[in-house]
C-alpha positions in Angstrom: 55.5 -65.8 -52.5 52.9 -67.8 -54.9 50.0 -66.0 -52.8 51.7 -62.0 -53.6 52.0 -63.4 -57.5 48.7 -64.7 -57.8 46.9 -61.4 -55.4 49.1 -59.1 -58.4 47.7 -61.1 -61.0 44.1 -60.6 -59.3 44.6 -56.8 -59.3 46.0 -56.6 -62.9 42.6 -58.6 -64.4 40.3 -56.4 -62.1 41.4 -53.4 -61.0 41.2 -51.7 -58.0 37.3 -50.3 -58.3 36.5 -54.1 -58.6 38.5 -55.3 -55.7 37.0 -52.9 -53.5 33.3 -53.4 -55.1 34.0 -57.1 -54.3 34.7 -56.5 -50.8 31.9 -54.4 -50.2 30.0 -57.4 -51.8 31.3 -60.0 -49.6 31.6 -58.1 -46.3 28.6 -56.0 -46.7 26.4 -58.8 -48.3 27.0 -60.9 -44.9 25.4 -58.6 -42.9 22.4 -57.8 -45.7 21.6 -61.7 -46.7 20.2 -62.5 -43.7 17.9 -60.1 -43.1 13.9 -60.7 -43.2 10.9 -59.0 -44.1 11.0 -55.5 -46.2 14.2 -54.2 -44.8 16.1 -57.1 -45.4 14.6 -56.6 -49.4 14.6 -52.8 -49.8 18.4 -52.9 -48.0 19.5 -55.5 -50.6 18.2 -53.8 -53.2 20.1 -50.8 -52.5 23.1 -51.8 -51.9 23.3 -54.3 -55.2 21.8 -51.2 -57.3 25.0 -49.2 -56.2 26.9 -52.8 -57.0 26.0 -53.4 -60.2 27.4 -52.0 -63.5 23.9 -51.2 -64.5 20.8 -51.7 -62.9 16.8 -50.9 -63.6 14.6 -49.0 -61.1 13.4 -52.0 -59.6 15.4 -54.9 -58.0 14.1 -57.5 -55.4 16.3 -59.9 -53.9 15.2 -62.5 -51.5 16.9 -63.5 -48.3 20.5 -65.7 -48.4 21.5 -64.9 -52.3 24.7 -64.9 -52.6 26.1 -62.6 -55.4 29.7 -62.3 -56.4 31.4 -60.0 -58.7 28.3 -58.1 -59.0 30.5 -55.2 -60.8 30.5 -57.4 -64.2 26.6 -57.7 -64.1 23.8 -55.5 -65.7 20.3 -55.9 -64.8 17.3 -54.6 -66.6 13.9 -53.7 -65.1 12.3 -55.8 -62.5 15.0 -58.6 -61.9 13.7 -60.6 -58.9 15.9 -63.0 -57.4 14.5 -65.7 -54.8 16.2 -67.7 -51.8 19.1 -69.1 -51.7 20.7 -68.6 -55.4 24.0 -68.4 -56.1 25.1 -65.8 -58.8 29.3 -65.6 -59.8 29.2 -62.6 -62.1 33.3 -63.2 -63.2 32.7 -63.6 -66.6 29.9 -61.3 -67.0 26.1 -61.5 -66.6 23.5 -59.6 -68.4 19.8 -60.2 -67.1 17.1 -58.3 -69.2 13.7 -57.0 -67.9 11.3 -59.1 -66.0 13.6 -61.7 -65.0 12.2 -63.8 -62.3 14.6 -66.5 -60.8 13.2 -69.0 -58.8 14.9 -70.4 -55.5 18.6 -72.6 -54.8 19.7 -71.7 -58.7 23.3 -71.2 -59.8 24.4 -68.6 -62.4 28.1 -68.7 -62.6 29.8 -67.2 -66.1 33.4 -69.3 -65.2 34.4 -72.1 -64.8 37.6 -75.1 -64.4 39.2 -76.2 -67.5 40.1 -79.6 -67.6 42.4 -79.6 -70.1 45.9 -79.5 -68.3 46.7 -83.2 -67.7 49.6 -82.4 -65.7 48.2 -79.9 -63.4 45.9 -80.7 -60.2 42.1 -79.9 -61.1 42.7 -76.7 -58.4 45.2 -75.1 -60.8 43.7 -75.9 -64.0 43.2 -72.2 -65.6 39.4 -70.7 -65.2 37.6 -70.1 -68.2 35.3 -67.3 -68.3 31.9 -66.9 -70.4 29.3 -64.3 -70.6 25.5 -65.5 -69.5 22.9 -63.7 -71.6 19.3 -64.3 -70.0 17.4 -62.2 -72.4 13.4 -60.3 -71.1 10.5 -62.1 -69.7 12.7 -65.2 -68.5 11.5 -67.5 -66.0 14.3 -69.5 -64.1 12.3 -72.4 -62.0 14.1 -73.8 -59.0 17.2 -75.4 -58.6 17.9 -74.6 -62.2 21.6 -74.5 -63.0 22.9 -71.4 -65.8 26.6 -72.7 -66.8 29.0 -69.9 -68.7 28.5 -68.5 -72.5 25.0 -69.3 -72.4 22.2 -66.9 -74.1 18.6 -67.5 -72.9 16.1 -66.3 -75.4 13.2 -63.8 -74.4 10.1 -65.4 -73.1 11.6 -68.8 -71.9 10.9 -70.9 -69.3 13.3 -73.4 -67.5 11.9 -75.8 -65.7 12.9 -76.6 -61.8 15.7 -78.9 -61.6 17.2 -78.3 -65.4 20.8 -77.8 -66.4 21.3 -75.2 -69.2 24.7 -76.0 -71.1 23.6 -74.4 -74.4 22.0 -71.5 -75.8 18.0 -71.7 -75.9 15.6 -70.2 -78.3 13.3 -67.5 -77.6 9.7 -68.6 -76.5 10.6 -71.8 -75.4 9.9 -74.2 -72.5 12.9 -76.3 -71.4 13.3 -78.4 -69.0 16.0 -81.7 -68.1 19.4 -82.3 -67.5 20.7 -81.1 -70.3 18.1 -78.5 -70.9 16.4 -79.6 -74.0 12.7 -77.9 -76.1 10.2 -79.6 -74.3 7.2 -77.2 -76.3 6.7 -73.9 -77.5 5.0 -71.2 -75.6 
């Protein structure tokens, strides 16, 4: 009975044209992700341009990303999106043009709360926050994006950081938190 409350509850904050985006997503993504070379590329690339809520003329995404809830994500021109990165678009995602994302990254707008002391960490409500990674943004590798985060046009992240907070325009960051390591 608690899985038909919580699958209404699913289909009241989505809707139906998101469900079935989302299992086109999954179910169609598993056969796409996988594939090498150009057609694995050019295949991905369609099918996430039809996904999307908005998306620029040009879209490469590299084998085994995983992208869910594509339908709350807008992408400008010439997003590329390397290996292995892992992209929840629940709370919404807006990338601007010439986004590059390096490889293993997570960009996930929601979240856990924590602060339900009574409740088990697995029903703790999620929270939900809008990632803003503004043009000309270079994601390294293994960089981690958590929700309600803006990234300012012309950053850099460097591998291995952890962004937790908005950052400037023009900046390069790097660390765990991401912190101003220079200007560009």
């Amino acid at each position: 009975m608690k899985l038909f409350k919580e699958l209404a509850a699913f289909i009241r904050r989505n809707g139906i044209k998101a469900i079935v985006a989302h299992g086109v997503e999954i179910y169609l993504g598993v056969l796409f992700r996988w594939l090498p070379g150009p057609e694995g590329i050019i295949l991905r690339s369609l099918l996430f341009r039809c996904l999307f809520s908005k998306c620029g003329p040009s879209l490469v995404i590299y084998p085994n990303v995983y992208i869910i809830f594509s339908n709350k994500i807008k992408a400008g021109e010439r997003l590329a999106i390397n290996v292995n990165t892992y992209i929840d678009g629940r709370g919404g995602i807006i990338f601007g043009n010439y986004v590059i994302i390096g490889p293993n990254c997570v960009i996930s707008s929601c979240g856990h709360g924590t602060s339900d002391k009574t409740s088990p960490m697995c029903f703790q409500p999620v929270q939900y926050g809008q990632i803003i990674i503004e043009d000309d943004v270079w994601i390294g590798a293994n960089v981690t994006i958590n929700p309600g985060v803006r990234i300012g046009r012309g950053s850099v992240v460097a591998a291995g950081s952890l962004v937790a907070k908005d950052l400037e325009p023009m900046g390069l960051y790097g660390g765990v938190p991401a912190k101003l390591l220079m200007m560009r």
